[in-house]
LUMTORPA-646683 format. One record per residue (C-alpha): residue in three letters; x, y, z; residue number from 0. Coordinates in nm, 3 decimals. Layout:
N
<ALA <X Y Z> NUM>,
...
REM end
This chain:
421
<UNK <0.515 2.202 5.137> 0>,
<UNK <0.474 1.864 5.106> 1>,
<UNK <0.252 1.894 4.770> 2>,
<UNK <0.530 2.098 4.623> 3>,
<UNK <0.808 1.870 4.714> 4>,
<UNK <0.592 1.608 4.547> 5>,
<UNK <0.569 1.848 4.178> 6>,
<UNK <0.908 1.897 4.222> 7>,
<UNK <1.033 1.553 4.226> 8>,
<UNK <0.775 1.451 3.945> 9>,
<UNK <0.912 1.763 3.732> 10>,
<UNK <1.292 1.640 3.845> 11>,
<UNK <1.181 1.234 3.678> 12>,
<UNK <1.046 1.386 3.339> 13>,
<UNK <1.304 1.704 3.256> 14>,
<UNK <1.617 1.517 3.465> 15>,
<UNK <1.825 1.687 3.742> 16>,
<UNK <1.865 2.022 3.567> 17>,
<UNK <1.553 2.082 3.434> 18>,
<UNK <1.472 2.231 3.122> 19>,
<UNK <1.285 2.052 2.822> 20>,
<UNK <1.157 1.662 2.868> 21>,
<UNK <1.388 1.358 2.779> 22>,
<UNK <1.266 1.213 2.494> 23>,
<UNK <1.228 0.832 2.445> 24>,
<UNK <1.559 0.665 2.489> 25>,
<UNK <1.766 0.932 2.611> 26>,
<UNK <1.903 0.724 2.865> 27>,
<UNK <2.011 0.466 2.604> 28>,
<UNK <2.411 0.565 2.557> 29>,
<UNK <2.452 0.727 2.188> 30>,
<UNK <2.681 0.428 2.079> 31>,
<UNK <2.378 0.261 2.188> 32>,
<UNK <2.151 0.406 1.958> 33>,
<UNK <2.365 0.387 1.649> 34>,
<UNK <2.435 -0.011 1.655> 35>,
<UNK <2.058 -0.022 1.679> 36>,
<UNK <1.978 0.150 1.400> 37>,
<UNK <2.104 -0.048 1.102> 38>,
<UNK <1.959 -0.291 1.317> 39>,
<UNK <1.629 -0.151 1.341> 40>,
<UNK <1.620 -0.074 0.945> 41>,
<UNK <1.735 -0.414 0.851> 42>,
<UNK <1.447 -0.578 1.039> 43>,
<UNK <1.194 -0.282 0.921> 44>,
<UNK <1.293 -0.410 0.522> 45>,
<UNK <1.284 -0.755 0.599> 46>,
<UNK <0.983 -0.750 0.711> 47>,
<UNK <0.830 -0.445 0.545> 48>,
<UNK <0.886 -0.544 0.140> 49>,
<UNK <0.977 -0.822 -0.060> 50>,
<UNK <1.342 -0.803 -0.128> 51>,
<UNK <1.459 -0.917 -0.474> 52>,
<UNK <1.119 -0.884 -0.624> 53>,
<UNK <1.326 -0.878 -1.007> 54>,
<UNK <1.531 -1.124 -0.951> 55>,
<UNK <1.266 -1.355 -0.775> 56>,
<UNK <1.022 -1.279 -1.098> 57>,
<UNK <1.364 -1.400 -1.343> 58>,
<UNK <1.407 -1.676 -1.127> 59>,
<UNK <1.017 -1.792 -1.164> 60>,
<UNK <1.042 -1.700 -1.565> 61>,
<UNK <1.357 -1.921 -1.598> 62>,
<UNK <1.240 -2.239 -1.414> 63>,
<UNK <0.884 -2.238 -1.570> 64>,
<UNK <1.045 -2.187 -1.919> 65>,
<UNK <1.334 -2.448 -1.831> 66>,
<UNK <1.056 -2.696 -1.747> 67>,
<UNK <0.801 -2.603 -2.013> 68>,
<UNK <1.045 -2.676 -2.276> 69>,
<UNK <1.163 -3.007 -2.128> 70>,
<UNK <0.829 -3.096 -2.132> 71>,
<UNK <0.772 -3.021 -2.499> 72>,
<UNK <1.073 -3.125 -2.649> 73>,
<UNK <1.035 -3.510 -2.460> 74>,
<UNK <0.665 -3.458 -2.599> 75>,
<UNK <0.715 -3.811 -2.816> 76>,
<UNK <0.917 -3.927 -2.533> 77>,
<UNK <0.721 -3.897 -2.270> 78>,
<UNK <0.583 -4.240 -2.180> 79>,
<UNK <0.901 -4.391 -2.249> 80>,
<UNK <1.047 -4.111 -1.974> 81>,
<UNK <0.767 -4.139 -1.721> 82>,
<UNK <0.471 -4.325 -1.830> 83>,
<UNK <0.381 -4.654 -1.893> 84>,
<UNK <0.627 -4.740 -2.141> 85>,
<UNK <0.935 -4.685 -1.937> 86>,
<UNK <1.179 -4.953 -1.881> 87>,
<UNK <1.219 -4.842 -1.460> 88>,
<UNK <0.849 -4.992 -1.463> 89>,
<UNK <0.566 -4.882 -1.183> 90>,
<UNK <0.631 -5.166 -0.974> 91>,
<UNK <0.987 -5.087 -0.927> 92>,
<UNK <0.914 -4.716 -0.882> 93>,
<UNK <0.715 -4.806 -0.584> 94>,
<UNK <0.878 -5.034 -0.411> 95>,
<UNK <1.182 -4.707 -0.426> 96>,
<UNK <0.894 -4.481 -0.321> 97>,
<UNK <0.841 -4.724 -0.038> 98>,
<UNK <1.138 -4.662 0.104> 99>,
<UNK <1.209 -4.327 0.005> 100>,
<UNK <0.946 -4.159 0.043> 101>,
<UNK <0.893 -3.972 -0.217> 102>,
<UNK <0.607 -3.780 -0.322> 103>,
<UNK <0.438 -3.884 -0.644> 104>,
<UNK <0.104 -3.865 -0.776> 105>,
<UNK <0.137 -4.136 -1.037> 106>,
<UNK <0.084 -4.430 -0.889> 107>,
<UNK <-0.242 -4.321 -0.761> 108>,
<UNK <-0.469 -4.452 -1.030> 109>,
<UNK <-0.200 -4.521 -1.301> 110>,
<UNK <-0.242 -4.649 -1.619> 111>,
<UNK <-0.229 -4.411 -1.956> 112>,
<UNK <-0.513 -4.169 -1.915> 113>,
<UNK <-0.362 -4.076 -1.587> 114>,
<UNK <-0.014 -4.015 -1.682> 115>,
<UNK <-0.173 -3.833 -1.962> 116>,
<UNK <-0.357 -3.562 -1.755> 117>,
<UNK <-0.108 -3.508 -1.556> 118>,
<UNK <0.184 -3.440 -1.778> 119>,
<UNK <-0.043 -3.239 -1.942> 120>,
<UNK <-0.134 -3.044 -1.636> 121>,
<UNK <0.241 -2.988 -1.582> 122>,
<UNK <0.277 -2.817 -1.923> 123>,
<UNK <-0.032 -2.600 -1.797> 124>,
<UNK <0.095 -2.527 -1.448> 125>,
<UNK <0.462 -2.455 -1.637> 126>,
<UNK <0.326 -2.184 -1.860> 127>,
<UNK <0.107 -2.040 -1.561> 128>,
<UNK <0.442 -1.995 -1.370> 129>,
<UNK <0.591 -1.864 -1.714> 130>,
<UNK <0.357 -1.586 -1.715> 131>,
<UNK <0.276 -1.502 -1.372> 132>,
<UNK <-0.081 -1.612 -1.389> 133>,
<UNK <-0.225 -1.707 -1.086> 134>,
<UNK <0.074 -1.764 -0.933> 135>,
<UNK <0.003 -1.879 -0.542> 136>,
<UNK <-0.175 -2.204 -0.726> 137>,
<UNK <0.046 -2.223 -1.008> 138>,
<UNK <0.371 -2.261 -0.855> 139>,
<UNK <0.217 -2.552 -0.608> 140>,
<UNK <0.095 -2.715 -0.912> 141>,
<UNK <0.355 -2.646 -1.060> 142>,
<UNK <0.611 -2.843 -0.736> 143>,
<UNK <0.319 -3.119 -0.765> 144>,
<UNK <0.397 -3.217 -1.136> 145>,
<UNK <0.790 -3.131 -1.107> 146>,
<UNK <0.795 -3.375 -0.791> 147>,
<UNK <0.586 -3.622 -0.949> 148>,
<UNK <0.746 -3.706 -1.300> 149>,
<UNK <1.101 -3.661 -1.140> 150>,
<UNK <1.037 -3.902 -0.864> 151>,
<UNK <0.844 -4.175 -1.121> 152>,
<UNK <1.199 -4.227 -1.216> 153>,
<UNK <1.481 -4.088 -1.049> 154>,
<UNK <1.778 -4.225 -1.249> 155>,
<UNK <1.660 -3.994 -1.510> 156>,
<UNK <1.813 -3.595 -1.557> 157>,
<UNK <2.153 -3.509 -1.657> 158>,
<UNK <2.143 -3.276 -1.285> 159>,
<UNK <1.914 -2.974 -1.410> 160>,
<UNK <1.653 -3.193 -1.299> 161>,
<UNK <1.796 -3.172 -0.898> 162>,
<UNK <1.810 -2.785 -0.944> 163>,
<UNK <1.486 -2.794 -1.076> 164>,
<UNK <1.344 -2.966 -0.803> 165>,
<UNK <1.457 -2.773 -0.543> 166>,
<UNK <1.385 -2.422 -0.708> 167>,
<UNK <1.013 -2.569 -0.733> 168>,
<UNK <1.001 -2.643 -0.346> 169>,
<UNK <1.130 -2.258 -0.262> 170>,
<UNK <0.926 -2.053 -0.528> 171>,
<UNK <0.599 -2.154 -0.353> 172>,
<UNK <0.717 -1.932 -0.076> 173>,
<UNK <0.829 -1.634 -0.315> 174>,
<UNK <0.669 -1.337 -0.402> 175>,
<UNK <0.730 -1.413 -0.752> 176>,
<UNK <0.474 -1.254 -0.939> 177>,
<UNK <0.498 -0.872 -0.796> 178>,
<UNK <0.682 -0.744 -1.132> 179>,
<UNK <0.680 -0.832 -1.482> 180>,
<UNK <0.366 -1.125 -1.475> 181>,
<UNK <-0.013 -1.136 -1.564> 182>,
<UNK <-0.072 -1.100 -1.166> 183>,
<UNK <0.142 -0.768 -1.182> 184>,
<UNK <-0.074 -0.574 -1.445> 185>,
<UNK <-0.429 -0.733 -1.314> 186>,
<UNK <-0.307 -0.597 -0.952> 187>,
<UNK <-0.208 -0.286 -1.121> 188>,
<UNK <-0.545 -0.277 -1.292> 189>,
<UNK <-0.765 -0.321 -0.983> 190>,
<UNK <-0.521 -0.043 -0.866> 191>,
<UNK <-0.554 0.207 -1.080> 192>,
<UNK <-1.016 0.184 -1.105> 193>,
<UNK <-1.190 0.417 -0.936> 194>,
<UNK <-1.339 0.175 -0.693> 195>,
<UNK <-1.025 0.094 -0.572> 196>,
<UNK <-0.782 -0.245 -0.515> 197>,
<UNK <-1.030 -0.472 -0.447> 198>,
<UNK <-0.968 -0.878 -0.557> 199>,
<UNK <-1.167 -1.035 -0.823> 200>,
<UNK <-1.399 -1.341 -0.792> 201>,
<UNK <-1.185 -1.555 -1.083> 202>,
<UNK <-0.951 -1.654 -0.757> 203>,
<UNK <-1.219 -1.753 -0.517> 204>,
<UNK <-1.321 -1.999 -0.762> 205>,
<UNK <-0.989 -2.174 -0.825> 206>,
<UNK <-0.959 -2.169 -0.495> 207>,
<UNK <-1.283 -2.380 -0.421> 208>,
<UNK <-1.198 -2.612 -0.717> 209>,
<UNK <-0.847 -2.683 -0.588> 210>,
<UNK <-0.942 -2.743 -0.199> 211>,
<UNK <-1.225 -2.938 -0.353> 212>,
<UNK <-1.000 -3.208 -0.559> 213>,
<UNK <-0.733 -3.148 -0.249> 214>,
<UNK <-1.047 -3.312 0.000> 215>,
<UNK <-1.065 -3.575 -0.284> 216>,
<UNK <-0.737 -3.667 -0.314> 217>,
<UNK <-0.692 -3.633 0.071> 218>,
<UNK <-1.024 -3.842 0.187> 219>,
<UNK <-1.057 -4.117 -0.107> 220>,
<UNK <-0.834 -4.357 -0.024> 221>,
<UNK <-0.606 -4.375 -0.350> 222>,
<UNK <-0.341 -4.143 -0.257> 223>,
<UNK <-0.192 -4.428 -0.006> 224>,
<UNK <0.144 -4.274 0.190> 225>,
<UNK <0.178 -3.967 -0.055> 226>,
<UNK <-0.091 -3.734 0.133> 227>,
<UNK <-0.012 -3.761 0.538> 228>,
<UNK <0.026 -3.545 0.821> 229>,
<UNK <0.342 -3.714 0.988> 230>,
<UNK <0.661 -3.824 0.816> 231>,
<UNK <0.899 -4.080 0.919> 232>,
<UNK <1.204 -3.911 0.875> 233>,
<UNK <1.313 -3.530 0.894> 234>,
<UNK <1.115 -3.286 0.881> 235>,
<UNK <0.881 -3.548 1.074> 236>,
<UNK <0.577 -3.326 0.851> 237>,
<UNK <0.403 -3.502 0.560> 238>,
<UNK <0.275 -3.318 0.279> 239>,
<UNK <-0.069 -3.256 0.363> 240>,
<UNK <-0.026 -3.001 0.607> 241>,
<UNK <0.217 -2.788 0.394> 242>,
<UNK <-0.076 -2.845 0.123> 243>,
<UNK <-0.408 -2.785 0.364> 244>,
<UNK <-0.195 -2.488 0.510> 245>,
<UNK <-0.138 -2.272 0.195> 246>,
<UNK <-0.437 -2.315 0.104> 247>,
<UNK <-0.614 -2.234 0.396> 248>,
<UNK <-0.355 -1.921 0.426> 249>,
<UNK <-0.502 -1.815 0.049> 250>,
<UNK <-0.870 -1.814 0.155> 251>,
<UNK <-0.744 -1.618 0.464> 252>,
<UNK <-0.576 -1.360 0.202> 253>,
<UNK <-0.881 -1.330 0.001> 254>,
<UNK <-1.144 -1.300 0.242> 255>,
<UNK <-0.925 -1.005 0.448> 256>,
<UNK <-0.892 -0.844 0.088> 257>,
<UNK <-1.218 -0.832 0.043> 258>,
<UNK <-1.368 -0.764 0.408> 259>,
<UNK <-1.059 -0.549 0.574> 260>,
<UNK <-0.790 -0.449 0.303> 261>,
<UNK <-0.666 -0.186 0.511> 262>,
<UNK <-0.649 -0.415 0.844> 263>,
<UNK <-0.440 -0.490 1.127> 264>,
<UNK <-0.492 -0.881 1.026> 265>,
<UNK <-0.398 -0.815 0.643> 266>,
<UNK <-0.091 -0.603 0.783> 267>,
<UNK <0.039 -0.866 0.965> 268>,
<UNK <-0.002 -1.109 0.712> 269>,
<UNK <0.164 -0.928 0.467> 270>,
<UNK <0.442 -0.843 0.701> 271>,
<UNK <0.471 -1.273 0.746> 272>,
<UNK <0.463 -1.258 0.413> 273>,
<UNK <0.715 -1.043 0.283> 274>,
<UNK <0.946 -1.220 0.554> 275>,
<UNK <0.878 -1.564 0.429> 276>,
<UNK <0.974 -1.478 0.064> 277>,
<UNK <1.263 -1.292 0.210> 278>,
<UNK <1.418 -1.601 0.394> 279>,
<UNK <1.322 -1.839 0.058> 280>,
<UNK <1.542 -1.585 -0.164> 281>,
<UNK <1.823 -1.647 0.099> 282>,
<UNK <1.752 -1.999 0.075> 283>,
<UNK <1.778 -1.981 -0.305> 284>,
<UNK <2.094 -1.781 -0.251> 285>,
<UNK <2.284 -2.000 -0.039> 286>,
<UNK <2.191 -2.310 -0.279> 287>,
<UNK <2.309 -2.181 -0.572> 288>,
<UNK <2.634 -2.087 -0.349> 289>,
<UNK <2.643 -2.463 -0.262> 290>,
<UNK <2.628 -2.586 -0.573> 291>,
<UNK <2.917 -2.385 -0.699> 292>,
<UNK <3.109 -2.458 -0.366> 293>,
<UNK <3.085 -2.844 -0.365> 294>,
<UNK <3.138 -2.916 -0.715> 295>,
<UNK <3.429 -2.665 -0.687> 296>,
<UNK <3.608 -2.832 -0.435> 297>,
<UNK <3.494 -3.186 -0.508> 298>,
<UNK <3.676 -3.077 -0.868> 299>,
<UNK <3.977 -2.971 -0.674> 300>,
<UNK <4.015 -3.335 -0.521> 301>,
<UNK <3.979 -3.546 -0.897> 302>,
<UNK <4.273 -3.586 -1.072> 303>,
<UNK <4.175 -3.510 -1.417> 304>,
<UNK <4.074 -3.171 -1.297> 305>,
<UNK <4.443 -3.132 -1.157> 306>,
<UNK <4.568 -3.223 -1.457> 307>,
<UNK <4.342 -2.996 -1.655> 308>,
<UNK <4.243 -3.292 -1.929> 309>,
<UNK <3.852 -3.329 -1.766> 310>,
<UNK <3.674 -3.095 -2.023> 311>,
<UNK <3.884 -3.352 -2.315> 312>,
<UNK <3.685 -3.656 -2.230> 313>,
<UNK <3.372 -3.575 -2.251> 314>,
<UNK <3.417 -3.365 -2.535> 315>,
<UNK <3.537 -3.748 -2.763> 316>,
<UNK <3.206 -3.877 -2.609> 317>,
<UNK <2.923 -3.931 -2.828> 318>,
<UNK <2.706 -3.875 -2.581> 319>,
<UNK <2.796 -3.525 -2.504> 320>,
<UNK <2.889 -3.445 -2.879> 321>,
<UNK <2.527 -3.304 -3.001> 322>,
<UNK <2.776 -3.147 -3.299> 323>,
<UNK <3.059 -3.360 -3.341> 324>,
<UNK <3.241 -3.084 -3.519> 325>,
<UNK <3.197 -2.855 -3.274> 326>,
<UNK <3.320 -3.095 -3.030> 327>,
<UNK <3.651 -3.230 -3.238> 328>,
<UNK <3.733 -2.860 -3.301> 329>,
<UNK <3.722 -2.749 -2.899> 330>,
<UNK <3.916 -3.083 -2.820> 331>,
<UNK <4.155 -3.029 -3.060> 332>,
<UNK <4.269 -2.721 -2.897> 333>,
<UNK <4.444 -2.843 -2.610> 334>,
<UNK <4.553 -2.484 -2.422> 335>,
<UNK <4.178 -2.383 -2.416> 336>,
<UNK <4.056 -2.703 -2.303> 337>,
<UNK <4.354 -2.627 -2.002> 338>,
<UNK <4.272 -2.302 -1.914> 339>,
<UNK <3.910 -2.369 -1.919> 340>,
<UNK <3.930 -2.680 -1.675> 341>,
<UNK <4.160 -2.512 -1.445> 342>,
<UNK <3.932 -2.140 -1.461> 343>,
<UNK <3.624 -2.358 -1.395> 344>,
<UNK <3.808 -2.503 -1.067> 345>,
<UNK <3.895 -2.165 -0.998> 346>,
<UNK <3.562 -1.983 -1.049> 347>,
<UNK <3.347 -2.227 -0.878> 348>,
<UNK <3.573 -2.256 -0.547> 349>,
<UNK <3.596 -1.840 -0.561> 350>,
<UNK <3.297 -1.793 -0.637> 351>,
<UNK <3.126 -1.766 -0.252> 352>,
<UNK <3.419 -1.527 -0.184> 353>,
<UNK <3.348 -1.278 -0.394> 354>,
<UNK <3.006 -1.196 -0.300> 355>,
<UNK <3.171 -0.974 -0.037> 356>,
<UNK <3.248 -0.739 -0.354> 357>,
<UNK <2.948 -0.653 -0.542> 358>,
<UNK <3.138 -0.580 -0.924> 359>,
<UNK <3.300 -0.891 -0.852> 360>,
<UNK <3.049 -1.051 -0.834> 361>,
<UNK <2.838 -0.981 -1.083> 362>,
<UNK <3.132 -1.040 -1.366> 363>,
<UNK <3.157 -1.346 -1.260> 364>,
<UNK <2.823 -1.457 -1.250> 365>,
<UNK <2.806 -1.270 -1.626> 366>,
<UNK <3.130 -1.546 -1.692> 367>,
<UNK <2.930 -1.812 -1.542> 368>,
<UNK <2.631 -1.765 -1.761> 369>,
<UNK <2.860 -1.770 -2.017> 370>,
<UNK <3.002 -2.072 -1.963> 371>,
<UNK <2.700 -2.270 -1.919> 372>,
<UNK <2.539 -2.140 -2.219> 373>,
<UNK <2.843 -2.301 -2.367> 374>,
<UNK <2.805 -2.564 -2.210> 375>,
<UNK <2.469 -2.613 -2.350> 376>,
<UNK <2.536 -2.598 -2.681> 377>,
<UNK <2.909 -2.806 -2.679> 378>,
<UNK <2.827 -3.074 -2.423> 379>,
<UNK <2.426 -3.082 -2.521> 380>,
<UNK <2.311 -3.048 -2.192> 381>,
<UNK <2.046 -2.797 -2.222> 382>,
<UNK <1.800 -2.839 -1.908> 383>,
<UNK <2.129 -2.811 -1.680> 384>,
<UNK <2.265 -2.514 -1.793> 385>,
<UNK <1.938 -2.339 -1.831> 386>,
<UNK <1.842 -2.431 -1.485> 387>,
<UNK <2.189 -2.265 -1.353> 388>,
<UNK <2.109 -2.025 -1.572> 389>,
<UNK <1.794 -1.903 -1.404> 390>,
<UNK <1.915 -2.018 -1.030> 391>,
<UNK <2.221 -1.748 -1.105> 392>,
<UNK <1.962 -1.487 -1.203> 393>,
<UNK <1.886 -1.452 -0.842> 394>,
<UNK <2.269 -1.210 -0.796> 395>,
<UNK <2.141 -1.049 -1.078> 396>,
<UNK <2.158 -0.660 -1.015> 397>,
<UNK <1.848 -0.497 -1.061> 398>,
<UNK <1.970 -0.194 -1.244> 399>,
<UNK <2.054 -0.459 -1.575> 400>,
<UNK <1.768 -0.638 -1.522> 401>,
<UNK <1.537 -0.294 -1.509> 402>,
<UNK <1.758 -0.170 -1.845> 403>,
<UNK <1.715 -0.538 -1.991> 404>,
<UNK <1.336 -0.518 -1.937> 405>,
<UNK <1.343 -0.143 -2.079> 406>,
<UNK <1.527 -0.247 -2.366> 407>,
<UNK <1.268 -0.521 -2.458> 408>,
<UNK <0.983 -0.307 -2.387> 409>,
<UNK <1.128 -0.112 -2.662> 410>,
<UNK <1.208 -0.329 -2.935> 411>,
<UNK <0.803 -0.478 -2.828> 412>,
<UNK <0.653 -0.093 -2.901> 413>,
<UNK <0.841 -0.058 -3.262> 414>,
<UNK <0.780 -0.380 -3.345> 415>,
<UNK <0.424 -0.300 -3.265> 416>,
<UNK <0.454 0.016 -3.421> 417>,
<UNK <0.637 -0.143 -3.756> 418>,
<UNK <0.311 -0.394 -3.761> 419>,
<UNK <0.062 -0.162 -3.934> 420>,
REM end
C-alpha cells in the first residue's frame, strides 16, 4: 500500500490533481504571464541573435569613409599647412594642449615631414578600405587612428563635420559594418558558396601579425609617450592600449575558432557578443544623431536671430560662406524663404526626436533633412558637415529604399556593362 500511495503522489506532481496528460514547462506561470514574456523573450533572442541594421550600418560606414576620403584629397595641397609641419597651431603648442587634454595623436611621436607624410597617407588608405568594405575589423581602427590623429594635431580646425566625424569613427569599430554591400560581403559569400565550405583565408592572419607586430612596437619603444597607456586620468579611467591590445586579441580569437571550431559553442557565443555589441553601437549612433538635432534645436530656440527668423540672412552676405556669391545674393534676396526656412529648421530639429514614435514621419523628415543639408552644402559651402549628417542620418534609413536604391544601381551597373561591348 505504501508503494502505491508513493506512485500515486508522484503521478499526482507530474499530471496535477486531476490527472490526465503532463504539465508542460511553465504551466504554472499565469497566461498573462507568459504573454509579457514573450515580446520579451523575442526582443532579447534578435538582439542577440543578428546584427540589426546591417544596411543602414554598411551606408553609414560608406558615407563616413567617403566623407573623409574626399576631405583628405581635396586638402591634398593643403595638407601640411592643415596638419603638418607647416601649420601656424605649431607642434609645440599642439602638445602642450595634448598635455592637458589628453588627446590621442600619433604625430608627435617621431614628427617631422616623412612622418606626417605616411601617415596622412595611411589615412587615405585606411579611408578607402572602410569605403569598400575591405578588411574591415582593421580598417575601421585604422581608420579611428588617423581620424583621431590629424583632428586632434589641431583642433581649432573643422567647420563641425569634423566632431561628427570623430565620433562616428569611435562607434563603427564596434559595427558589423561590412555584412552587406562591401569586398568582405562577396569574399564571405565566396568562401560560402565552395564546395569545401566557409572556411577563412590566410590574407587575414597575416595583417593580423603585421598589425600586433607594429602595435608591440609602438607599445614597447618608448616614442609613443602618454598616447599608448593602460590607465587614464579622467573618465573612462581606460587608456587606449587596452581597447587596442583587446580587439586585436578578440580578432586572433575569431580567426583561430574559424578555422579550428566554426560550428562551436565558443564561436556561438562570440558571435552572439558580437551581434549585441554592434547592436548597442547602432543605438549609440542613433541617439547621437538624435542629440545633435535636439541641442542645436533648442539651443536655436533660445538665440534671437533664430526668433526673429533673419539667422540664415547673415551668413548668406558672408564671404566666407558664399562659395557662389550669386547663389548666395539670390537666396538672401528673398526674404519670405529665408523666414520660413529659419523658423522650419527650428521646428524640424526640436521635432525631430518626437517623431520617431511614427515611422512615415519619420522617414519624410529625415528625406527633408537630407535635403536641407545638401543645400546647405552647396549655398553655405560647407561640404564635410553636411555630408557627415548626411551619412549619420542614413542610420533611420528604411531598408526597403535602401534595398530598391541598391537594386536600382545594380541595374543601371549591368546595362552599362552590357552597353560597354
Amino acid at each position: 500500500m505504501n508503494d502505491e500511495a508513493a506512485v500515486r503522489a508522484a503521478l499526482t506532481d507530474v499530471a496535477g490533481p486531476s490527472g490526465g496528460v503532463p504539465r508542460q514547462a511553465g504551466a504554472g506561470v499565469p497566461v498573462t504571464a507568459r504573454r509579457a514574456g514573450a515580446p520579451l523573450g523575442r526582443a532579447m533572442e534578435a538582439f542577440t541573435g543578428r546584427a540589426l541594421g546591417r544596411h543602414q550600418a554598411a551606408v553609414v560606414r560608406i558615407g563616413f569613409g567617403l566623407v573623409w576620403l574626399a576631405h583628405l584629397l581635396r586638402e591634398w595641397p593643403n595638407r601640411r599647412v592643415l596638419y603638418g609641419d607647416r601649420s601656424p597651431w605649431s607642434m609645440d603648442l599642439a602638445e602642450r594642449l595634448l598635455s592637458d587634454s589628453g588627446a590621442f595623436t600619433v604625430l608627435p611621436w617621431f614628427g617631422g615631414r616623412p612622418w606626417f607624410e605616411l601617415v596622412y597617407l595611411l589615412a587615405v588608405l585606411a579611408a578607402l578600405a572602410v569605403l569598400l568594405g575591405w578588411r574591415t575589423r582593421a580598417a575601421t581602427v585604422l581608420f579611428l587612428v588617423t581620424v583621431l590623429s590629424l583632428q586632434n594635431r589641431d583642433v581649432f580646425l573643422g567647420d563641425g563635420g569634423d566632431n561628427v566625424v570623430h565620433l562616428m569613427a569611435v562607434y563603427l569599430v564596434f559595427t558589423r559594418c561590412a555584412e552587406v554591400w562591401s569586398l568582405d560581403a562577396r569574399r564571405a559569400s565566396g568562401r560560402a558558396a565552395a564546395p569545401a565550405g566557409p572556411r577563412p583565408g590566410r590574407t587575414g592572419v597575416v595583417l593580423w601579425v603585421v598589425l600586433g607586430a607594429v602595435l608591440a612596437v609602438c607599445q614597447f619603444g618608448g616614442f609613443a609617450g602618454g598616447s599608448l597607456t593602460w590607465t587614464d586620468r579622467t573618465f573612462p579611467y581606460v587608456g587606449w592600449s587596452p581597447l587596442f591590445w583587446g580587439l586585436w586579441a578578440v580578432a586572433g580569437l575569431w580567426w583561430t575558432l574559424g578555422r579550428l571550431r566554426p560550428d562551436g559553442e565558443v564561436r556561438a557565443v562570440l558571435d552572439a557578443l558580437a551581434n549585441m555589441v554592434h547592436n548597442c553601437a547602432m543605438l549609440v549612433i542613433a541617439a547621437e544623431v538624435v542629440l545633435i538635432y535636439a541641442t542645436a534645436g533648442w539651443y536655436k530656440v533660445q538665440g534671437s536671430r533664430w526668433q526673429d527668423g533673419t539667422a540664415l540672412y547673415y551668413p548668406l552676405h558672408l564671404d566666407y560662406f558664399a562659395p557662389w556669391p550669386g547663389l548666395s545674393a539670390l537666396v538672401g534676396s528673398a526674404l519670405l524663404p529665408v523666414f520660413l526656412i529659419s523658423y522650419g529648421t527650428v521646428i524640424l530639429q526640436v521635432a525631430f526626436p518626437f517623431t520617431l514614435l511614427n515611422r512615415r514621419v519619420k522617414n519624410v523628415l529625415v528625406a527633408v533633412m537630407m535635403l536641407e543639408h545638401a543645400g546647405i552644402a552647396v549655398v553655405l559651402g560647407l561640404p564635410v558637415f553636411s555630408l557627415a549628417m548626411i551619412a549619420a542620418d542614413a542610420v533611420f534609413l528604411p531598408t526597403g529604399a535602401l534595398l530598391w536604391a541598391a537594386a536600382r544601381l545594380s541595374g543601371i551597373r549591368r546595362r552599362s556593362a552590357a552597353w560597354g561591348p
